[in-house]
C-alpha positions in Angstrom: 162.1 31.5 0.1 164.5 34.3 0.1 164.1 36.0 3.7 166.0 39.3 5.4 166.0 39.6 8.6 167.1 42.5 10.5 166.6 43.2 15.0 167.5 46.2 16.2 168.5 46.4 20.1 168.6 50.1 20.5 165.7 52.7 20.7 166.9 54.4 17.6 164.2 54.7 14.9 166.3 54.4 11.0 164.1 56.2 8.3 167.1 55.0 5.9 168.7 51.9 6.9 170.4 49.8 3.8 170.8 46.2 4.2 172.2 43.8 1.5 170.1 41.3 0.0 170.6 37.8 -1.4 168.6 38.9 -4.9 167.7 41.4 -7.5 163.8 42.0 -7.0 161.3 42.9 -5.1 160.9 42.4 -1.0 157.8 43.3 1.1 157.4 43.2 4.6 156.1 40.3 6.3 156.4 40.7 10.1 156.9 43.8 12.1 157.7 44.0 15.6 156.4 47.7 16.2 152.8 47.0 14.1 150.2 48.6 16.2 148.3 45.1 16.6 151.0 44.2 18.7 151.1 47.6 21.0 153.9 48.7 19.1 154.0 52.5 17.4 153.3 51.4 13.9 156.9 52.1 12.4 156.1 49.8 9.1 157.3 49.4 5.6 154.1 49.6 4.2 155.4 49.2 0.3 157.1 47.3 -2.0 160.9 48.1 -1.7 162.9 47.0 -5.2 166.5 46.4 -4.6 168.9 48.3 -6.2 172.2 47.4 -7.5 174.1 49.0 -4.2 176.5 46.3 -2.8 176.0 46.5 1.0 177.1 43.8 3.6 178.9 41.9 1.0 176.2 41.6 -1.2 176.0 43.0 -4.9 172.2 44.5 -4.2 170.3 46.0 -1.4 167.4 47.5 0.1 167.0 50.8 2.3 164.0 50.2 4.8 162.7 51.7 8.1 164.0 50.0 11.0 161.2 50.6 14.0 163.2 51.1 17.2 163.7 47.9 19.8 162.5 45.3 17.3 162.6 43.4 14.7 161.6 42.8 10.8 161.2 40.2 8.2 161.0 41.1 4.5 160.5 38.3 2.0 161.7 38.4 -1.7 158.3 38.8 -3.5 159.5 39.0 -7.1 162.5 38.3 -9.0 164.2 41.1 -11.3 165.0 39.7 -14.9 
């Protein structure tokens, strides 16, 4: 499996934040710090985010998420772009 991973140390919320990705596809969110189940404020990425062919972080695509602030998140790649 194709996982992102992305912590954020700093109590700055990111409405916008692009991170390169391995793959052309489709990611979804599996694990969010700030989901309300764990107390947090509920700062999620509640869709389906396609890549796009942006190349961030040395890598030729990426994804623009919501970063919750003083945590972390784990998007898997869900479906391959052909």
């Amino acid at each position: 499996d194709d996982l992102v991973i992305l912590i954020n140390f700093t109590p700055q919320t990111y409405d916008t934040y692009r991170i390169g990705v391995p793959r052309e596809g489709t990611y979804i969110e599996l694990f969010n710090t700030d989901a309300t189940s764990f107390g947090g404020s509920g700062y999620m990425n509640h869709t389906l985010i396609p890549s796009e062919s942006i190349e961030w972080h040395g890598k030729e695509n990426s994804i623009s998420i919501r970063v919750p602030p003083i945590g972390g998140v784990i998007f898997k790649l869900t479906q391959i772009q052909s």
